[in-house]
MMTF fields as JSON, N, C-alpha, C and O atoms, coordinates in Angstrom:
{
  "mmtfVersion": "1.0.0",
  "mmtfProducer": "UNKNOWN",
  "numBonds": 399,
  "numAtoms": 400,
  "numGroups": 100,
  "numChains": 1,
  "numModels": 1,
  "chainsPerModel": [1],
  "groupsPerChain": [100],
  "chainIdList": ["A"],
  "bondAtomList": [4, 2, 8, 6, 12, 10, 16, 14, 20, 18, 24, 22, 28, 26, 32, 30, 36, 34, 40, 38, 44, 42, 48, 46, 52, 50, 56, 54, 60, 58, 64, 62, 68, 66, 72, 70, 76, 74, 80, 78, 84, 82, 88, 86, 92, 90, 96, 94, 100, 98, 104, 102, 108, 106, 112, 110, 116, 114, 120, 118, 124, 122, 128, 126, 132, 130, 136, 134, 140, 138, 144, 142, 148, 146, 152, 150, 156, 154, 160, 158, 164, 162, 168, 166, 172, 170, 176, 174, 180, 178, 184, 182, 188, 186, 192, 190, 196, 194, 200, 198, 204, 202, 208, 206, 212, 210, 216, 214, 220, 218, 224, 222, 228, 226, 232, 230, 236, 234, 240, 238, 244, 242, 248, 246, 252, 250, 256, 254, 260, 258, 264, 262, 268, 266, 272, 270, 276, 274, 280, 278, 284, 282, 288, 286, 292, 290, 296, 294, 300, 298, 304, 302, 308, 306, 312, 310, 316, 314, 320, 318, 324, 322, 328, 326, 332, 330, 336, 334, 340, 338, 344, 342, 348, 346, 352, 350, 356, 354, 360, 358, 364, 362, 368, 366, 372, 370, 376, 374, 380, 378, 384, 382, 388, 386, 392, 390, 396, 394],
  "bondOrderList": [1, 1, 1, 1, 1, 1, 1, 1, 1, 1, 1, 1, 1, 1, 1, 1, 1, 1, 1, 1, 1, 1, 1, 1, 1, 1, 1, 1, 1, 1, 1, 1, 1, 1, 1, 1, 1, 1, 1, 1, 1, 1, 1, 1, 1, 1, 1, 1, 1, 1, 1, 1, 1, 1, 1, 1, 1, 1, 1, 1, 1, 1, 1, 1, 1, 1, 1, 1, 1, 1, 1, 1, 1, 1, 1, 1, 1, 1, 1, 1, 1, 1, 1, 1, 1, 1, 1, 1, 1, 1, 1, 1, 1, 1, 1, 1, 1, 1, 1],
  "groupList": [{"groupName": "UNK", "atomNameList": ["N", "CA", "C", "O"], "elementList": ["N", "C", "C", "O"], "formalChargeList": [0, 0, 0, 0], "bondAtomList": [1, 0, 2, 1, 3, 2], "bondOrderList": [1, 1, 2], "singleLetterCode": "X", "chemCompType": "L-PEPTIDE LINKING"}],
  "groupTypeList": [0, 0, 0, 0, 0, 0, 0, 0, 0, 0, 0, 0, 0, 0, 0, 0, 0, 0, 0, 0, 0, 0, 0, 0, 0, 0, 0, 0, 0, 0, 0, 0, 0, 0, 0, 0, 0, 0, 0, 0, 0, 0, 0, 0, 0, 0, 0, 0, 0, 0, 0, 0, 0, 0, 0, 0, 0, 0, 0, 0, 0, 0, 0, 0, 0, 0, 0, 0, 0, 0, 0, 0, 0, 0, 0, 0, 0, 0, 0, 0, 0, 0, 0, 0, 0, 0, 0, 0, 0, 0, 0, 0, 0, 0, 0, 0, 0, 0, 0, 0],
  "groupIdList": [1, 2, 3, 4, 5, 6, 7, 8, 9, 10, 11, 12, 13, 14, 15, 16, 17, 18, 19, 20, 21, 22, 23, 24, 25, 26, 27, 28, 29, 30, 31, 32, 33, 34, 35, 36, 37, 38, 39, 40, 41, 42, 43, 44, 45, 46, 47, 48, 49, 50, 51, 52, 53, 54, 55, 56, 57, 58, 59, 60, 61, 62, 63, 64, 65, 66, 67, 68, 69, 70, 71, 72, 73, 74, 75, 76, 77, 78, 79, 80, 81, 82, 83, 84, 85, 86, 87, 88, 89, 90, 91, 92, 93, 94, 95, 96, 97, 98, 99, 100],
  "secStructList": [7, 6, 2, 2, 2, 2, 2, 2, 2, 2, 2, 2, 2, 2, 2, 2, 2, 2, 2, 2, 2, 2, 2, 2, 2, 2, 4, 4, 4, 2, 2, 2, 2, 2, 2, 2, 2, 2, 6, 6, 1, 1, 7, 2, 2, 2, 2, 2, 2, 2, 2, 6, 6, 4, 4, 4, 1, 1, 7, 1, 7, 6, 6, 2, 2, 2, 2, 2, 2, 2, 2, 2, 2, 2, 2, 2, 6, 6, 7, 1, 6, 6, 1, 7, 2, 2, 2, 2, 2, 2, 2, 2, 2, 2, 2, 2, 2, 2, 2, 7],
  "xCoordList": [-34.661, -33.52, -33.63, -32.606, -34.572, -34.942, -34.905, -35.091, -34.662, -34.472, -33.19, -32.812, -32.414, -31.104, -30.364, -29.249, -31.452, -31.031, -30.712, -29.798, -32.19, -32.128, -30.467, -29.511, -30.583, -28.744, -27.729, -26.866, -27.806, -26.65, -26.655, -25.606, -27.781, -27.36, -27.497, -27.469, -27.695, -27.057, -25.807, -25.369, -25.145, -23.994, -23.22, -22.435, -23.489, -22.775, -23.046, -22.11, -23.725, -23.945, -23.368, -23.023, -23.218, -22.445, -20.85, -20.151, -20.269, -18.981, -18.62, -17.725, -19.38, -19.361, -19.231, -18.612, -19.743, -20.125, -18.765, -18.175, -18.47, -17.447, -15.762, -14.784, -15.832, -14.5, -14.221, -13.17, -15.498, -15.394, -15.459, -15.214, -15.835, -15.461, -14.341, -13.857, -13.075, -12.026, -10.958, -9.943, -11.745, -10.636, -10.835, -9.79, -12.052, -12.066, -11.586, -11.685, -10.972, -9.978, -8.654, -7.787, -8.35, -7.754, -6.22, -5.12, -7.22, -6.971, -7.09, -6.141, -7.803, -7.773, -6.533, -6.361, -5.802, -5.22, -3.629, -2.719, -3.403, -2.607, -2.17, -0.992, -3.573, -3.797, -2.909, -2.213, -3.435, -2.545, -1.729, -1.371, -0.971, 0.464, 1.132, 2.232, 0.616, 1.568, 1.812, 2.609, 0.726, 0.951, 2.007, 2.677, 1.874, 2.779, 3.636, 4.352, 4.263, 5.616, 5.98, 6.618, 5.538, 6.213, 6.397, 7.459, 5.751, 6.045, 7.249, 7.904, 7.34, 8.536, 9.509, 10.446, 9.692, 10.994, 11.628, 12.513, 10.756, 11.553, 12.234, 11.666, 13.332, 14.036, 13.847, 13.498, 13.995, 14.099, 14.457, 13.866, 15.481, 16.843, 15.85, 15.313, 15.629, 14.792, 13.613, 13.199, 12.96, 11.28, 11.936, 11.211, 12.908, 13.234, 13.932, 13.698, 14.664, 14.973, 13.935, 14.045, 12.663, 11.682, 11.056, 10.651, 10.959, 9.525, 11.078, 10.497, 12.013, 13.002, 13.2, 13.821, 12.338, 11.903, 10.837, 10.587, 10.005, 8.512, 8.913, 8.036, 10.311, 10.194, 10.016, 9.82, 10.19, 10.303, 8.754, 8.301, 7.86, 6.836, 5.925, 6.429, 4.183, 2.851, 2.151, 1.212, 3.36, 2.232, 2.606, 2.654, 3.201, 3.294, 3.548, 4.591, 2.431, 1.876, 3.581, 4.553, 3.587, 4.757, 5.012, 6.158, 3.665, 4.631, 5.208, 6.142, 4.685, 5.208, 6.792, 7.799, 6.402, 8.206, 9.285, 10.263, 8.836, 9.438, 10.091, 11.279, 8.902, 9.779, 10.237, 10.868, 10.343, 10.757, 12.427, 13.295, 12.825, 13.976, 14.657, 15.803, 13.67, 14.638, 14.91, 16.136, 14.242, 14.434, 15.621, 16.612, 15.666, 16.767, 18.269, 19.095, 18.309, 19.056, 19.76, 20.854, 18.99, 18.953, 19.352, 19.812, 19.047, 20.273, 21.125, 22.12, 21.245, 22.823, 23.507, 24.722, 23.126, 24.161, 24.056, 24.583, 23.538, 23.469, 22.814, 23.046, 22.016, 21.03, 19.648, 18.724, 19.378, 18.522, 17.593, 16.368, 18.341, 18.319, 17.776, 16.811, 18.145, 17.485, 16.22, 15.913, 15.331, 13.873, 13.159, 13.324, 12.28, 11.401, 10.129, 10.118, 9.509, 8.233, 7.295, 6.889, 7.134, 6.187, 6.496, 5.719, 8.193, 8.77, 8.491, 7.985, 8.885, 8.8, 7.004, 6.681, 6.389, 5.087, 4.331, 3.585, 5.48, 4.454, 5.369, 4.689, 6.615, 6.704, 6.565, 6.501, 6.447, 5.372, 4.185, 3.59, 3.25, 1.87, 2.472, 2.03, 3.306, 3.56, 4.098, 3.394, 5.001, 5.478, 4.16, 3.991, 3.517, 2.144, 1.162, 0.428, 1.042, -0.01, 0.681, -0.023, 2.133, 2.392, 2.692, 2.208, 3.79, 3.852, 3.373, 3.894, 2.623, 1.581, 0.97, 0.499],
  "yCoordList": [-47.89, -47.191, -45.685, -45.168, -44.97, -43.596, -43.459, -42.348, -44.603, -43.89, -43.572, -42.6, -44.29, -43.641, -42.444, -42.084, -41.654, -40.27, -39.305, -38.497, -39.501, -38.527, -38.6, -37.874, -39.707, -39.515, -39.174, -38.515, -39.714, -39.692, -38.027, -37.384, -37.495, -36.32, -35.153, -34.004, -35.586, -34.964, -34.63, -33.596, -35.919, -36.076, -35.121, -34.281, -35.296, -34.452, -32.853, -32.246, -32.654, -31.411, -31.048, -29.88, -31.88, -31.504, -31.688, -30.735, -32.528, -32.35, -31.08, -30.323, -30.94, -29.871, -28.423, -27.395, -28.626, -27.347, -27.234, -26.215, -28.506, -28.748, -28.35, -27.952, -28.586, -28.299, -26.479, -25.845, -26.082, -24.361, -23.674, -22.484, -24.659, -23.702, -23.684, -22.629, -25.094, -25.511, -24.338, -23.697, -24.488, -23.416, -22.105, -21.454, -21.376, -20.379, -19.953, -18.774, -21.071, -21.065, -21.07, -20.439, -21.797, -22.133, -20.269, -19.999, -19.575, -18.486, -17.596, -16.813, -17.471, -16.36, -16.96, -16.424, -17.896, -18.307, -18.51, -18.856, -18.182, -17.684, -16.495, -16.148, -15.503, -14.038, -13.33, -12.376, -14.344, -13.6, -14.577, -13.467, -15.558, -16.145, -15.109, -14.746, -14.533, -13.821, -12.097, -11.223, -12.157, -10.46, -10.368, -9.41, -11.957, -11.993, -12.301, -12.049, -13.139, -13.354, -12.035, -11.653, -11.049, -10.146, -9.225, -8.603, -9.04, -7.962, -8.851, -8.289, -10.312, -11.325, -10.85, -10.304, -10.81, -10.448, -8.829, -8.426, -8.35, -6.7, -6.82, -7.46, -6.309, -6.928, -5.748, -4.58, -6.034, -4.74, -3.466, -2.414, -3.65, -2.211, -1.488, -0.42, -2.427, -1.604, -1.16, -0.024, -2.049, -0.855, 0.262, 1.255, 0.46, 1.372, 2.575, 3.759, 2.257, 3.392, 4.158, 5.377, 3.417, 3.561, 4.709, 5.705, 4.62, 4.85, 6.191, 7.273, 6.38, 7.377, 8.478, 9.528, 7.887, 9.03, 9.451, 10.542, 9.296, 9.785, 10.877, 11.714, 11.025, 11.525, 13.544, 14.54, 13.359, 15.263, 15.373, 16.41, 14.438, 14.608, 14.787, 14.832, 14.946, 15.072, 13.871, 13.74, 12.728, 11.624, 10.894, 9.846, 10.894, 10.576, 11.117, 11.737, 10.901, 11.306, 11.638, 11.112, 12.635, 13.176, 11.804, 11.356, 10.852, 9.885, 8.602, 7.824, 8.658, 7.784, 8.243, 7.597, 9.616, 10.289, 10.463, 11.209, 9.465, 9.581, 8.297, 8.077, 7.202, 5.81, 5.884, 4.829, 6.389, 5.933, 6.484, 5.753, 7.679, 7.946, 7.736, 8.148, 6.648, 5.391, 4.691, 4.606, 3.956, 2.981, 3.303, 2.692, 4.221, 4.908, 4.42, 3.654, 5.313, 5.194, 3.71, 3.484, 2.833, 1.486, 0.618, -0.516, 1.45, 0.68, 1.318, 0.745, 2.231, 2.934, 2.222, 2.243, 1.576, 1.273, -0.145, -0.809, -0.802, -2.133, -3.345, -4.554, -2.659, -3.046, -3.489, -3.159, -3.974, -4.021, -5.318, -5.218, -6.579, -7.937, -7.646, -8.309, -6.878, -6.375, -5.616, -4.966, -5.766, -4.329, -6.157, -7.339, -5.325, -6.5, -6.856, -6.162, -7.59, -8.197, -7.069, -6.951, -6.201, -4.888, -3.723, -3.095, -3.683, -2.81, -3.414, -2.793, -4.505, -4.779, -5.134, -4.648, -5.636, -5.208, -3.798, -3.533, -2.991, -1.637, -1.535, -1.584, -1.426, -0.974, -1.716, -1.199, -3.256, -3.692, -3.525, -4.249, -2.799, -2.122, -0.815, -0.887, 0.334, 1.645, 1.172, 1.32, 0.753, 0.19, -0.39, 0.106, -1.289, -1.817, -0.873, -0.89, 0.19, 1.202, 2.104, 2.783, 2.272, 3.252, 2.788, 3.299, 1.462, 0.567, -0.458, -0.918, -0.922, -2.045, -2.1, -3.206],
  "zCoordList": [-5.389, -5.948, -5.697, -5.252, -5.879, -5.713, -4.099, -3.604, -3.265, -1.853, -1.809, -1.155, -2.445, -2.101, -2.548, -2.171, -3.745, -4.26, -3.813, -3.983, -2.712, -1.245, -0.753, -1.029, 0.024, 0.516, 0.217, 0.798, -0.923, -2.009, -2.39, -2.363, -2.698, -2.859, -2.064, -2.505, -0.504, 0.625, 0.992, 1.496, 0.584, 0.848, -0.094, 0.346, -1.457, -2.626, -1.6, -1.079, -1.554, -1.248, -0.049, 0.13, 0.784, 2.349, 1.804, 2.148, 1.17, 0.532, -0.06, 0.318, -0.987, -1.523, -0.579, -0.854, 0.173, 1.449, 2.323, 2.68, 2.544, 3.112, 2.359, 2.992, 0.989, -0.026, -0.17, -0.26, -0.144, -0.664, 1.013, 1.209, 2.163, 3.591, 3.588, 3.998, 3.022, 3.289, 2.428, 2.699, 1.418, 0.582, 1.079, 1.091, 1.583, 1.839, 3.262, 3.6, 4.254, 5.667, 5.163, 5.767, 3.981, 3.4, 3.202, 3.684, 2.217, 1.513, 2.877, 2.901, 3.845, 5.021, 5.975, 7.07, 5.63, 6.855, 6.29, 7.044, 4.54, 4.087, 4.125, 4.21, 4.031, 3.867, 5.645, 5.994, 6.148, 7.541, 7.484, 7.878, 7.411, 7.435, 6.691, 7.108, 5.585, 4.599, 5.13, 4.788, 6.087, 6.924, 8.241, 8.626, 8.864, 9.691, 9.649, 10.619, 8.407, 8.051, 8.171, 9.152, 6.991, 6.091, 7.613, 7.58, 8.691, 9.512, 10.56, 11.437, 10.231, 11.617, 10.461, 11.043, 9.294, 9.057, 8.501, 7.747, 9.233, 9.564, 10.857, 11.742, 11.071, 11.883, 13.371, 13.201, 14.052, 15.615, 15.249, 15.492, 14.641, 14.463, 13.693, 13.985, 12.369, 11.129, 11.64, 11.409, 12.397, 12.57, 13.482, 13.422, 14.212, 15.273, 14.182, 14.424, 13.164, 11.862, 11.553, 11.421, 11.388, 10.321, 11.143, 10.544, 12.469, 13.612, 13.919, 13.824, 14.096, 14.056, 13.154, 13.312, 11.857, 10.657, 11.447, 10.934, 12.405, 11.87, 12.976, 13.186, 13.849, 15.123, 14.641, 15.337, 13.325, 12.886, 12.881, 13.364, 12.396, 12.112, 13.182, 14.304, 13.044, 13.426, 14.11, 14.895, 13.214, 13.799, 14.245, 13.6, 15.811, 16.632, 17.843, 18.048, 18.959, 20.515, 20.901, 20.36, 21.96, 22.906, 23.286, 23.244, 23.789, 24.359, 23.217, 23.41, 22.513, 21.763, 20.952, 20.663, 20.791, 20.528, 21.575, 21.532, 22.702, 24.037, 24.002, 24.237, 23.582, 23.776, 22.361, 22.311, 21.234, 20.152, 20.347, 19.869, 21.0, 21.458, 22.226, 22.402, 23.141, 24.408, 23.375, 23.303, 22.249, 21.265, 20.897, 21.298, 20.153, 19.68, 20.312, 19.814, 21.871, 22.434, 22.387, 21.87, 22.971, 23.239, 21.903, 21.77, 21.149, 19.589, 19.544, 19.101, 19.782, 19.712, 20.573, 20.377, 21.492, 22.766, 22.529, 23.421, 21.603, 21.042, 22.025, 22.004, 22.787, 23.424, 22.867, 23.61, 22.05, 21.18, 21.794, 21.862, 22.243, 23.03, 24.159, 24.538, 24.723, 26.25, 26.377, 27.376, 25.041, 25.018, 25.806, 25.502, 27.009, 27.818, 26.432, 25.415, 26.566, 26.533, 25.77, 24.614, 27.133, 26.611, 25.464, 24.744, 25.605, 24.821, 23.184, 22.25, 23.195, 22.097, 21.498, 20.414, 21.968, 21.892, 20.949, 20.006, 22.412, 22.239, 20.115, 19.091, 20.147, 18.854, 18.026, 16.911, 18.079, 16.651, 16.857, 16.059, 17.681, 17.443, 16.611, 15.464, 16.77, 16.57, 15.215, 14.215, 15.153, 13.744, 12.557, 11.443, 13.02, 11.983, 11.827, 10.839, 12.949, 12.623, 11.758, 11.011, 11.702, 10.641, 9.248, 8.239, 9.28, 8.038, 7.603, 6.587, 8.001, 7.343, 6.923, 6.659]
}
């Protein structure tokens, strides 16, 4: 009977190991579902408003106050559908480094 304690309470213990890795993938994999929702539903126009305040300011590079005023442009002219791949890229990096 005592051989099977050994196992038996291997097992408890690898379950166990196994329930608190689960919850703790669990909670990190909410923690960023809930960062990347909240930044998929700011919409194009709005981070291009937001990043259009900062253009009086310090903190942001000549070149980055360069594309933030093609941005600009390119919603004014309701072109917003047409930013390529990279464009849009580059300003949800510029956008999350300033509001996130």
């Amino acid at each position: 009977m005592s051989w099977m304690i050994a196992p038996l309470a291997v097992a408890v213990i690898s379950i166990g190991a196994m329930v608190l890795a689960g919850r703790s993938m669990a909670r990190q994999i909410a923690a960023q579902a809930t960062t990347e929702e909240s930044r998929m539903l700011v919409s194009t126009t709005t981070m291009i408003k937001r990043l259009e305040g900062l253009l009086g300011t310090g903190d942001l590079s000549e070149w980055e106050k360069s594309f933030v005023r093609s941005l600009v442009d390119v919603q004014k002219a309701g072109k917003v559908t047409q930013l390529t791949g990279a464009q849009v890229e580059k300003l949800d990096e510029l956008y999350g480094r300033h509001f996130a």
